[in-house]
MIKE-180973 format. One record per residue: x, y, z negated of N, C-alpha, C in turn. Coordinates in Angstrom, 1 decimal. Each point is the difference from the previous one (the first is absolute). Example, Ala and Ser with C-alpha at 12.3 -4.5 7.8 and 13.67 -1.06 7.14 Angstrom:
! residues 2
<<13.2 -5.7 -7.8> <-0.9 1.2 0.0> <0.9 1.2 0.0>>;
<<-0.4 1.1 0.7> <0.9 1.1 0.0> <-0.8 1.1 -0.8>>;
***
This chain:
! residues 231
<<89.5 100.0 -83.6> <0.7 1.2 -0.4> <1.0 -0.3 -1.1>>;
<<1.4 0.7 0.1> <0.6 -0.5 -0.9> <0.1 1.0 -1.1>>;
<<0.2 -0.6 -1.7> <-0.5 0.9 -1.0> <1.3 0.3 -0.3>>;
<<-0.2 1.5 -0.1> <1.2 0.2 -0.9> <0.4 0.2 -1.0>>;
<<0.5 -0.3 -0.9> <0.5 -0.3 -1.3> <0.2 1.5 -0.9>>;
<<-1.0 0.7 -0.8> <0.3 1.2 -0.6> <0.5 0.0 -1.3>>;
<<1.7 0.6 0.4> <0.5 -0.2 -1.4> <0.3 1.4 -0.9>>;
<<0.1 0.1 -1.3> <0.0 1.3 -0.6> <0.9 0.4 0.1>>;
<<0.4 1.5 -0.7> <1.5 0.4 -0.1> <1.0 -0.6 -0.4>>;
<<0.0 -0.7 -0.7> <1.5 -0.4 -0.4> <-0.1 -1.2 1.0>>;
<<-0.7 -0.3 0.8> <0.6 -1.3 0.8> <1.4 0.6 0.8>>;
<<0.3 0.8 0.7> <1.7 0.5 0.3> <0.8 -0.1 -0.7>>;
<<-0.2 -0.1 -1.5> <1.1 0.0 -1.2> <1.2 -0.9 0.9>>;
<<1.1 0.2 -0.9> <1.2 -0.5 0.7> <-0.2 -1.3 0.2>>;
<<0.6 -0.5 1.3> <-0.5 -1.7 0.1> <-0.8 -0.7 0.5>>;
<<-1.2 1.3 -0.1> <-1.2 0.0 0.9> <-1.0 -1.3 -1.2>>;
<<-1.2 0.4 0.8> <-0.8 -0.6 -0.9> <-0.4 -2.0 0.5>>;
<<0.8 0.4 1.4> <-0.4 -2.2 -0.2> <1.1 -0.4 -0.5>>;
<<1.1 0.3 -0.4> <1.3 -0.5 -0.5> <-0.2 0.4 -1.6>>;
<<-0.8 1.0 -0.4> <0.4 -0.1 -1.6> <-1.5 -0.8 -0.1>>;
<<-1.1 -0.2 1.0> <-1.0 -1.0 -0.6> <0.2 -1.4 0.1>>;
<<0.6 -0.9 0.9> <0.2 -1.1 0.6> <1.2 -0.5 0.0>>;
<<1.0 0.8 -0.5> <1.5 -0.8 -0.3> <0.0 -1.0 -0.8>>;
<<1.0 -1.1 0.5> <-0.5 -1.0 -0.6> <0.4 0.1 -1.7>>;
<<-0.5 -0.7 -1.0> <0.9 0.1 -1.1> <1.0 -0.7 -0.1>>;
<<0.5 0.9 -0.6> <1.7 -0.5 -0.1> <0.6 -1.0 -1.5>>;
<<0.2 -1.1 0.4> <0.6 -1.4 -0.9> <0.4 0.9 -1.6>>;
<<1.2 0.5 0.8> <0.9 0.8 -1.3> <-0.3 1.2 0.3>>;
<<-0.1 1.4 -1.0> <-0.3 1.2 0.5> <1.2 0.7 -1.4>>;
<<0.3 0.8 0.0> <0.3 1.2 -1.3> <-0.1 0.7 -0.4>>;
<<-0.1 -0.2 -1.6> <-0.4 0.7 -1.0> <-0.1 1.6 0.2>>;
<<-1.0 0.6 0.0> <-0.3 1.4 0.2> <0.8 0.7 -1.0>>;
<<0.1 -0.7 -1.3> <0.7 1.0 -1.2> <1.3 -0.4 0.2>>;
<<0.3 -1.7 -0.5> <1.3 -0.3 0.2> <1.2 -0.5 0.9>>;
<<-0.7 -0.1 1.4> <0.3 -0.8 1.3> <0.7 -1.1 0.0>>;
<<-0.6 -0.5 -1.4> <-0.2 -1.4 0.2> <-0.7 -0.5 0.9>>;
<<0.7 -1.5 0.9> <-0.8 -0.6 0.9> <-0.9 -0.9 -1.1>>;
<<-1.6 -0.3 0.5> <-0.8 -0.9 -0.4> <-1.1 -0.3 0.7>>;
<<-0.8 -1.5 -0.6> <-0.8 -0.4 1.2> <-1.6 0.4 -0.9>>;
<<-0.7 0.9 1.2> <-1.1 0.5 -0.7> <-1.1 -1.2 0.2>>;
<<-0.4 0.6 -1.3> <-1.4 -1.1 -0.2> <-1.7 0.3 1.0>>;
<<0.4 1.4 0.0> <-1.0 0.3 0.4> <0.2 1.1 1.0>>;
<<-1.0 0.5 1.3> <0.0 0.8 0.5> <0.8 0.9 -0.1>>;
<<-0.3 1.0 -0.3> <0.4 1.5 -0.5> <1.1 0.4 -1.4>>;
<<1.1 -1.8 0.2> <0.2 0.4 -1.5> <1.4 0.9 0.7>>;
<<0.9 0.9 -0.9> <0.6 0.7 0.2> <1.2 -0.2 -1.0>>;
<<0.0 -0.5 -1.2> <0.6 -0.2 -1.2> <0.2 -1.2 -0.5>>;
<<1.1 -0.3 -0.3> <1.1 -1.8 -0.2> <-0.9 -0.1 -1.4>>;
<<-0.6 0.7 -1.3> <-0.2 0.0 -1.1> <-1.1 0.9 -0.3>>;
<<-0.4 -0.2 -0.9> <-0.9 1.0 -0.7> <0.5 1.3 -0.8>>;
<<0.9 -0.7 -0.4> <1.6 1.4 -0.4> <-0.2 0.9 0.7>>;
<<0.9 -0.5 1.4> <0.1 0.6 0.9> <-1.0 0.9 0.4>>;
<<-1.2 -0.3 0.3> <-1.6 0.0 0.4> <-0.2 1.7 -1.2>>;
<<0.0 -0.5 -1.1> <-0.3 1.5 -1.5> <1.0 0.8 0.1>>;
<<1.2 -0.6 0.1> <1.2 1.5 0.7> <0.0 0.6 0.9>>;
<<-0.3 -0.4 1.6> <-0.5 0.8 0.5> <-1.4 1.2 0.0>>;
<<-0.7 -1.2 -0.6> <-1.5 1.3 -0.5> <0.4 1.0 -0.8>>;
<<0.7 -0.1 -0.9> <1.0 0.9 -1.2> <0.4 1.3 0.8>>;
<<0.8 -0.5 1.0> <0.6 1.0 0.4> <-0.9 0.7 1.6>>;
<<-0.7 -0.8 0.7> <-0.5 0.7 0.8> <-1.9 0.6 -0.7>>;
<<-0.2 -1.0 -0.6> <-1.8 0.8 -0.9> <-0.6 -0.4 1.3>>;
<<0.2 -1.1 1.3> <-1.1 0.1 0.7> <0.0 1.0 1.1>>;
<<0.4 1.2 -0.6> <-0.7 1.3 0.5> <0.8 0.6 1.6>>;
<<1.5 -0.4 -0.2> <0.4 0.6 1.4> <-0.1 -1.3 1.2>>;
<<-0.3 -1.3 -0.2> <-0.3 -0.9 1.0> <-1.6 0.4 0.2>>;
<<-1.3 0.1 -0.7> <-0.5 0.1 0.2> <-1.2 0.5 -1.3>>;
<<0.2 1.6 0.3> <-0.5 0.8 -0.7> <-1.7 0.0 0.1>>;
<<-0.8 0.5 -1.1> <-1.5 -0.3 -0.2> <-0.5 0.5 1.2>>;
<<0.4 1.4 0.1> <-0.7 0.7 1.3> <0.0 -0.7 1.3>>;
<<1.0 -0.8 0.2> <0.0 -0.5 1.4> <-0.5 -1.2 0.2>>;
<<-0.6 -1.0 -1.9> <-0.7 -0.8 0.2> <-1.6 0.4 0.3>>;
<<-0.2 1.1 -0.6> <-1.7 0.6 0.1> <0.3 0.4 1.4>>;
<<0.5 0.4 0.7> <-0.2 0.5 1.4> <-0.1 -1.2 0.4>>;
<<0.5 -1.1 0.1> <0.3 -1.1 0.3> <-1.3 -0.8 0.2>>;
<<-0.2 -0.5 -1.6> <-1.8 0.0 -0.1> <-0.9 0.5 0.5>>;
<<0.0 1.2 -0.1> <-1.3 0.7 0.7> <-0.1 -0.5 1.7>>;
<<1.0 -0.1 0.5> <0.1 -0.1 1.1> <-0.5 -1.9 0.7>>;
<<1.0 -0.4 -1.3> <-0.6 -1.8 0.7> <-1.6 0.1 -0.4>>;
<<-0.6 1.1 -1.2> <-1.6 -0.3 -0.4> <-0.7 0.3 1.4>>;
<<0.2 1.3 0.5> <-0.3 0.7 1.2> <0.1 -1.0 0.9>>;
<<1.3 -1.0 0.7> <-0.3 -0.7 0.5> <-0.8 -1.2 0.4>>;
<<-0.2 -0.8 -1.2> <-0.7 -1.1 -1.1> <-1.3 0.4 0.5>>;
<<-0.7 1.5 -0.3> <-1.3 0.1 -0.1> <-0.5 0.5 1.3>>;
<<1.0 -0.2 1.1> <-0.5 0.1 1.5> <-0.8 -1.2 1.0>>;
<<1.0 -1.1 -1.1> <-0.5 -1.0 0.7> <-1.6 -0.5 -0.6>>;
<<-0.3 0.5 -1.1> <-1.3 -0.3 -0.8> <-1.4 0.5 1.1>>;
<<0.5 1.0 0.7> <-0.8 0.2 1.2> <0.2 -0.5 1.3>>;
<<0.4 -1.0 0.5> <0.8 -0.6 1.3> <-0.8 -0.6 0.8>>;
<<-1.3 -0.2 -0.7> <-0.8 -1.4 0.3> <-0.2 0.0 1.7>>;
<<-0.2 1.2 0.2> <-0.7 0.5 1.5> <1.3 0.4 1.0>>;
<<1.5 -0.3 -1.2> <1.2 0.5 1.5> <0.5 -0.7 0.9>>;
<<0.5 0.1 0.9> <0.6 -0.8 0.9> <0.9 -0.8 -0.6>>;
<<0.4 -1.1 0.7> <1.2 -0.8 -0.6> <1.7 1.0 0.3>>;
<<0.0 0.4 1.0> <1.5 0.7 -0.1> <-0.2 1.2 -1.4>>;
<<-1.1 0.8 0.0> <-0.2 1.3 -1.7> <0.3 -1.0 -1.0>>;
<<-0.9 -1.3 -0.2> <0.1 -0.4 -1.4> <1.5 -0.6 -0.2>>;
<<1.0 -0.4 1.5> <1.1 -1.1 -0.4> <0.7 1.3 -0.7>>;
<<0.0 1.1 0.9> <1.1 1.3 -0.5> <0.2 0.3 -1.1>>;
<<-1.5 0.0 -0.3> <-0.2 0.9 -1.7> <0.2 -1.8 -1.0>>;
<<-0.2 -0.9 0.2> <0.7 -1.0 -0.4> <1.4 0.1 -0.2>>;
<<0.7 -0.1 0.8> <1.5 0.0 0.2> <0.8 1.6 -1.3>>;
<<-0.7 1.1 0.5> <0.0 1.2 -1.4> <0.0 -0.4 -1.1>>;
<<-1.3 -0.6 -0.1> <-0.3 -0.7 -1.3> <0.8 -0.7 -0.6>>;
<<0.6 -0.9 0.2> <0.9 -1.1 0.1> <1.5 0.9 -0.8>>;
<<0.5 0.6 1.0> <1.3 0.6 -0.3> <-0.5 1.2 -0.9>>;
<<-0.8 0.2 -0.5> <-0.3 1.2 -1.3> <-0.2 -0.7 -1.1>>;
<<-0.9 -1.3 -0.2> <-0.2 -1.0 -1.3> <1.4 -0.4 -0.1>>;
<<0.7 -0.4 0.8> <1.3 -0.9 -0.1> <1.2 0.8 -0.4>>;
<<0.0 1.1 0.5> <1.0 1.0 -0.3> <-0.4 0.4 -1.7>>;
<<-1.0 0.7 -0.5> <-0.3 0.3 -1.1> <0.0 -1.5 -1.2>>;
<<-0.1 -1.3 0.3> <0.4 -0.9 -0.4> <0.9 -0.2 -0.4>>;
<<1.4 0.1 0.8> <1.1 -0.4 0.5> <0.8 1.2 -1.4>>;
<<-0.6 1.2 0.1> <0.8 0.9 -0.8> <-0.1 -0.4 -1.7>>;
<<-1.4 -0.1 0.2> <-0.5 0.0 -1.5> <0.3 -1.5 -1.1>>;
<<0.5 -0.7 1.3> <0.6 -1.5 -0.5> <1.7 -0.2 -0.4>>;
<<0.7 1.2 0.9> <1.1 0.4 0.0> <0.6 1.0 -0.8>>;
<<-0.4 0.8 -0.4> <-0.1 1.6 -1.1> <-0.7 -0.1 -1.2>>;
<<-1.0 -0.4 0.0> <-0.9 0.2 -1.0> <-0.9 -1.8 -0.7>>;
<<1.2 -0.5 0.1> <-0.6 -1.7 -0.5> <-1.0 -0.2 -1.0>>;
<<0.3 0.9 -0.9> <-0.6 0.2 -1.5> <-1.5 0.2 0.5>>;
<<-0.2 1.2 0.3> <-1.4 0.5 0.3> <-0.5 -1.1 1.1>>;
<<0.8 -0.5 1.0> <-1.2 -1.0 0.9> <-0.1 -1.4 -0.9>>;
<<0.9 -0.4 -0.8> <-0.2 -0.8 -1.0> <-1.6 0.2 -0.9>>;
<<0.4 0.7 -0.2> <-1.4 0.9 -1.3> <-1.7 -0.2 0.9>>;
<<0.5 0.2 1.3> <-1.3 0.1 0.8> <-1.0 -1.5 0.6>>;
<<1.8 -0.9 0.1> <-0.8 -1.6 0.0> <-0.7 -0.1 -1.2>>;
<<0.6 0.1 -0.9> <-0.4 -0.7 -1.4> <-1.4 0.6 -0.4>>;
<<-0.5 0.7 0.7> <-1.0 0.9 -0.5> <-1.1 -1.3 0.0>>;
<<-0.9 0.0 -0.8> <-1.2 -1.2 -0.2> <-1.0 0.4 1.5>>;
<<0.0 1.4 0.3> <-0.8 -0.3 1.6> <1.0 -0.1 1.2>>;
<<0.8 -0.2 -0.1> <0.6 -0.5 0.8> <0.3 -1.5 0.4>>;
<<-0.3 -0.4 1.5> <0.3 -1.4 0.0> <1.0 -0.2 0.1>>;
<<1.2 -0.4 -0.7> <1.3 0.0 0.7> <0.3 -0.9 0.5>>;
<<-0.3 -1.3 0.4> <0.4 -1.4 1.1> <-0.9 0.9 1.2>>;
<<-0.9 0.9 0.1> <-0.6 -0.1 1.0> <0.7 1.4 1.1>>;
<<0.0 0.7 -1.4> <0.8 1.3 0.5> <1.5 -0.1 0.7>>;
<<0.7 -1.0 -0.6> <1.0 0.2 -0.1> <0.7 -1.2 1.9>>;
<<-1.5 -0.8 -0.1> <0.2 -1.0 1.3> <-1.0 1.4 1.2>>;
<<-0.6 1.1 0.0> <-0.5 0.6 0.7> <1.4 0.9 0.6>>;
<<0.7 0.4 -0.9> <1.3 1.0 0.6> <0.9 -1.1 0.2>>;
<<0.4 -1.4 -0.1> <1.2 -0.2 0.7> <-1.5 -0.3 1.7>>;
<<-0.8 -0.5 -0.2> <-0.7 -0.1 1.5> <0.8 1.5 0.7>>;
<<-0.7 0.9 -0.3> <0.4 0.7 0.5> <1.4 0.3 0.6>>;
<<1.0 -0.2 -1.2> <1.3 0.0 0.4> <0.8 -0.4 1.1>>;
<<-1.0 -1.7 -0.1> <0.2 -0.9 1.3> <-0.6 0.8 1.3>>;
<<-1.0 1.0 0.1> <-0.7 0.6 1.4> <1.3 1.5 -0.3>>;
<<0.4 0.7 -0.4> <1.1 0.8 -0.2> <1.2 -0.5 1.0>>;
<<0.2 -1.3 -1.1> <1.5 -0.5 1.2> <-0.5 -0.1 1.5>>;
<<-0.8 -0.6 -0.1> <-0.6 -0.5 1.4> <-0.1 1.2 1.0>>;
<<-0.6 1.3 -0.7> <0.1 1.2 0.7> <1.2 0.5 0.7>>;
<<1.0 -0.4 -1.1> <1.3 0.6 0.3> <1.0 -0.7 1.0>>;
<<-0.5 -1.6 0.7> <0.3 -0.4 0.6> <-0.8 0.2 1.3>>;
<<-0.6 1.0 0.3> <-0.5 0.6 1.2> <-1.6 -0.9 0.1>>;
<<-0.4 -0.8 -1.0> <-1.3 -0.9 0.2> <-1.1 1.3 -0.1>>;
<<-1.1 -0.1 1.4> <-0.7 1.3 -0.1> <-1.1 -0.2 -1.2>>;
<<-0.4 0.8 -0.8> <-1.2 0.2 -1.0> <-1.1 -0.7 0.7>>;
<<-0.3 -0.2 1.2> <-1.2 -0.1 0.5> <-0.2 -1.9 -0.2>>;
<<1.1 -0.4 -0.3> <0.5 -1.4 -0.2> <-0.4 -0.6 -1.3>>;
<<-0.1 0.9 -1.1> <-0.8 -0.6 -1.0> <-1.3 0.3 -0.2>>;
<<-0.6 0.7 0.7> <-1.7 0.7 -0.4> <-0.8 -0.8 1.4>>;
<<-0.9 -0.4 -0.7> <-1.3 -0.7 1.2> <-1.7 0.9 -1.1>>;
<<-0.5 0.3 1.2> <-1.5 0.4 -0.4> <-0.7 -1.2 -1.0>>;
<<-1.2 0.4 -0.8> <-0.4 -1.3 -0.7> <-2.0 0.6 -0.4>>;
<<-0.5 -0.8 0.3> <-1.4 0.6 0.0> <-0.1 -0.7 -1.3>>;
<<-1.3 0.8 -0.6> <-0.5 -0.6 -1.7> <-1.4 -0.4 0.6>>;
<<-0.7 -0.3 -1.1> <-0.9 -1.5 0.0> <-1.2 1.5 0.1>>;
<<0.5 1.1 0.0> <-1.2 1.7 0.4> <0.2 -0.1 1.3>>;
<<0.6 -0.4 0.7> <0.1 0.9 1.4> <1.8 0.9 -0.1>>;
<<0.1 0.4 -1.0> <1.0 1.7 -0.3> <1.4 -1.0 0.3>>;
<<0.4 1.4 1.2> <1.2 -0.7 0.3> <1.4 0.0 -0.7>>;
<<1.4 -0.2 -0.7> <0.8 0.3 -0.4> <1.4 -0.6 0.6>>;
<<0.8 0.0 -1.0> <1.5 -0.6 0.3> <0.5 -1.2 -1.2>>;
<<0.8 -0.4 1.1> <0.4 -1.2 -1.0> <1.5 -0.3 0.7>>;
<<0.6 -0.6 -1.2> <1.5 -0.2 0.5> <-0.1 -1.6 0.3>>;
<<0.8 -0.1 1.4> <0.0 -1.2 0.8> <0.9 -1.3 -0.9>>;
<<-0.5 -1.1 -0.1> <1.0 -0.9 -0.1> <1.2 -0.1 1.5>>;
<<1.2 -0.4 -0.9> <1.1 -0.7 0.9> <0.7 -0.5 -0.1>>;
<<0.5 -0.8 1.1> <0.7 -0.8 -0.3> <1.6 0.3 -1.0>>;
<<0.7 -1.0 -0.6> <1.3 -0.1 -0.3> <0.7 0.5 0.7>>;
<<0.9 1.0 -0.8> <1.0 0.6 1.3> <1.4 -0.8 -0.1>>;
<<0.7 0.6 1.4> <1.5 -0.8 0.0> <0.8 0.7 -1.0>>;
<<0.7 -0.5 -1.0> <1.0 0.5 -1.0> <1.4 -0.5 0.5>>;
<<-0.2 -1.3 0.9> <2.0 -0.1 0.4> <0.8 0.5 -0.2>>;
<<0.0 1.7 0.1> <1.1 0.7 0.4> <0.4 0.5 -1.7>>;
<<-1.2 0.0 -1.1> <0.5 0.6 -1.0> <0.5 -1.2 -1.1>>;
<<0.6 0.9 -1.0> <0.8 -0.9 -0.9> <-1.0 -1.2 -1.0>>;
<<0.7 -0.8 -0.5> <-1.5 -0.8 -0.6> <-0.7 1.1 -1.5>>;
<<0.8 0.9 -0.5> <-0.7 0.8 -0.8> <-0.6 0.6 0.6>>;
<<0.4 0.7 0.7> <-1.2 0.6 1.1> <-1.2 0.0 0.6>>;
<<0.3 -1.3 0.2> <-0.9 -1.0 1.1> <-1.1 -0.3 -1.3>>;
<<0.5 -0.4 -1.3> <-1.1 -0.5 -0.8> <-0.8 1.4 -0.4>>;
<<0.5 1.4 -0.2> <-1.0 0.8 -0.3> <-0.9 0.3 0.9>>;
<<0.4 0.1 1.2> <-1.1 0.2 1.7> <-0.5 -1.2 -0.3>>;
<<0.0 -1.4 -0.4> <-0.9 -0.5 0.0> <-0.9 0.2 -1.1>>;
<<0.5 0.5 -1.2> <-1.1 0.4 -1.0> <-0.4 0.8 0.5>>;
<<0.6 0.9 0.5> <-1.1 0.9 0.3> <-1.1 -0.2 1.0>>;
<<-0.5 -0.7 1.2> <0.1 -0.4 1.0> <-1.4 -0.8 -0.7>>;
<<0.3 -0.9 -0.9> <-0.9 -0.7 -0.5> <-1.2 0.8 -1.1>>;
<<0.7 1.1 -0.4> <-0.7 0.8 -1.0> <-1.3 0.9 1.3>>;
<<0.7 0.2 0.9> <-1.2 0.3 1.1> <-0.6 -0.7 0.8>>;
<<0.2 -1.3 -0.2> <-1.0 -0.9 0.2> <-1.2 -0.2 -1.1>>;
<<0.6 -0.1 -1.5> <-0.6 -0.1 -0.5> <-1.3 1.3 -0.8>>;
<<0.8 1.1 -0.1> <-0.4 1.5 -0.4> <-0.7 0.4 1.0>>;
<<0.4 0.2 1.1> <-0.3 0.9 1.5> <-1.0 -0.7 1.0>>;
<<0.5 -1.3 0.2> <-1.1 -0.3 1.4> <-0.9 -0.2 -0.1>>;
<<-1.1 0.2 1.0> <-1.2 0.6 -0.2> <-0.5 0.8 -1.1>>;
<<0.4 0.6 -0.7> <-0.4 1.0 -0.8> <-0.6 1.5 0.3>>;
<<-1.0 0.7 -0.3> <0.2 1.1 0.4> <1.6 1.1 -0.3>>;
<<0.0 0.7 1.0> <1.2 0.4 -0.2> <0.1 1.5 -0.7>>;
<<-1.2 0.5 0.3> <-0.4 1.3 -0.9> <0.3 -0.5 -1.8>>;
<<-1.3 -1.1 -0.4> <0.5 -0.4 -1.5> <1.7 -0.3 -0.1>>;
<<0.7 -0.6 0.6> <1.2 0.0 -0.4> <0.6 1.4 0.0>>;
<<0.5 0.4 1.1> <0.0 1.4 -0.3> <-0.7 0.9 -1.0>>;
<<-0.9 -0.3 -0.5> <-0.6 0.8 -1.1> <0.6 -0.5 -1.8>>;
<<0.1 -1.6 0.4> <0.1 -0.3 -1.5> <1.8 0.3 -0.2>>;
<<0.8 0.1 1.4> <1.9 0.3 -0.3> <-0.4 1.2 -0.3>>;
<<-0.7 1.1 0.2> <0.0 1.2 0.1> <0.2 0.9 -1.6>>;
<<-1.5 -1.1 -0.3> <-0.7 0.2 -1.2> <1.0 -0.1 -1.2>>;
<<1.1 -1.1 -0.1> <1.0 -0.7 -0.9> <0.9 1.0 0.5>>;
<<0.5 0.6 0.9> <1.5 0.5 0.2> <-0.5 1.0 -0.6>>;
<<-1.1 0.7 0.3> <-0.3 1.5 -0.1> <0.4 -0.1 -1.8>>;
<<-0.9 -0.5 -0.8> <0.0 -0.8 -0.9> <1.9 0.2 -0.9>>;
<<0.5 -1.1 0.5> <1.3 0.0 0.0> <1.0 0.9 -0.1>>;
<<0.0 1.4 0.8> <0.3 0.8 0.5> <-0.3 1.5 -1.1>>;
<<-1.8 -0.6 -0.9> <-0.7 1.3 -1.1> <1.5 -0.4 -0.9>>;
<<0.4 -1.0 -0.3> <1.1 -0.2 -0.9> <1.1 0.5 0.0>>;
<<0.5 0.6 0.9> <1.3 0.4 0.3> <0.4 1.3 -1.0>>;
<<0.9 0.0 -0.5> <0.5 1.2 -0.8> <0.3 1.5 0.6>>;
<<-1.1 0.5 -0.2> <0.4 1.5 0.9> <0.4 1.1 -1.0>>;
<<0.2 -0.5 -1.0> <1.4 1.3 -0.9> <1.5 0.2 0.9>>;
<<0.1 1.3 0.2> <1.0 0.7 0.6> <1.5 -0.6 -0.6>>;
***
């Protein structure tokens, strides 16, 4: 049976949701404030400077890219999803890939914002003394790497295999796999998909997939109490 892939509301956003999740990164990209061209360091970066970076928070506050309310609806919704899989033990493989694949694009999406709008506060939430941050921080690029992978039409049902415990009780676990082909993308590119790529080898395979999902859930939710909700 083939699974299909359940994505939330804003996956229609303009561009559609495999093109704004799986595009490759781009070498040189421009400055959101100054459009200046520059080469980002990291994923999600948006800004040539840190200047740049405090000027635009100055003048936008965060709030019209992405206002508190839409991050708590946000949250509640990837928790809601997170805590479906916690009961999965007994579902079929096509129910658990689906609500996998949900999961995925709700932790990633709320990630994605709160790394891009709100740096300060997801900053504040690694550094927290219960937070693991090498472990946390290699658990959401895994993920990111099964996100892109989604977005390239790879079905959900491709990373989840059944996994019995040393009780009998049945669960889930994310599959090892192989190296993917990166050819086509640029070598910046190519090196983040492979970080990432390796971070779910190392974070993700064989792992239960409920605790992962529970401990991204736990930290964003987390991340997210921080957000400034003065009008």
């Amino acid at each position: 049976m083939s699974v299909s892939r359940i994505r939330p509301p804003f996956a229609s956003a303009a561009g559609g949701a495999r093109n704004a999740y799986h595009r490759a990164v781009a070498d040189v990209r421009e400055c959101a404030q100054c459009g200046t061209p520059f080469t980002p360091q990291r994923e999600h970066a948006r800004f040539c400077s840190p200047r740049c970076r405090m000027a635009w928070n100055r003048e936008h506050a965060g709030v019209a890219a992405a206002p508190a309310v839409a991050i708590d609806w946000s949250v509640i919704a990837m928790t809601e999803a997170a805590g479906r899989l916690a009961v999965a033990g007994a579902w079929e493989l096509h129910r658990v890939a689906a609500a996998v694949g949900e999961t995925v694009w709700w932790i990633t999406l709320v990630d994605a914002t709160l790394v891009r709008y709100h740096t300060r506060d997801y900053e504040r939430a690694l550094a927290d003394k219960d937070v693991r941050r090498r472990k946390t921080e290699g658990t959401l690029a895994g993920l990111r790497y099964v996100r892109n992978q989604l977005g390239k039409s790879v079905e959900p049902a491709e990373f989840v295999r059944p996994a019995v415990g040393d009780d009998g009780a049945g669960g889930w676990t994310w599959r090892p796999l192989p190296e993917p082909g990166l050819e086509t993308l640029t070598p910046r590119a190519r090196q983040w998909e492979l970080n990432r790529y390796h971070a779910y080898q190392e974070r993700l395979a064989e792992r239960d997939i409920a605790r992962t999902f529970a401990r991204c859930t736990e930290f964003l939710a987390q991340a997210a109490g921080l957000v400034d909700r003065s009008p």
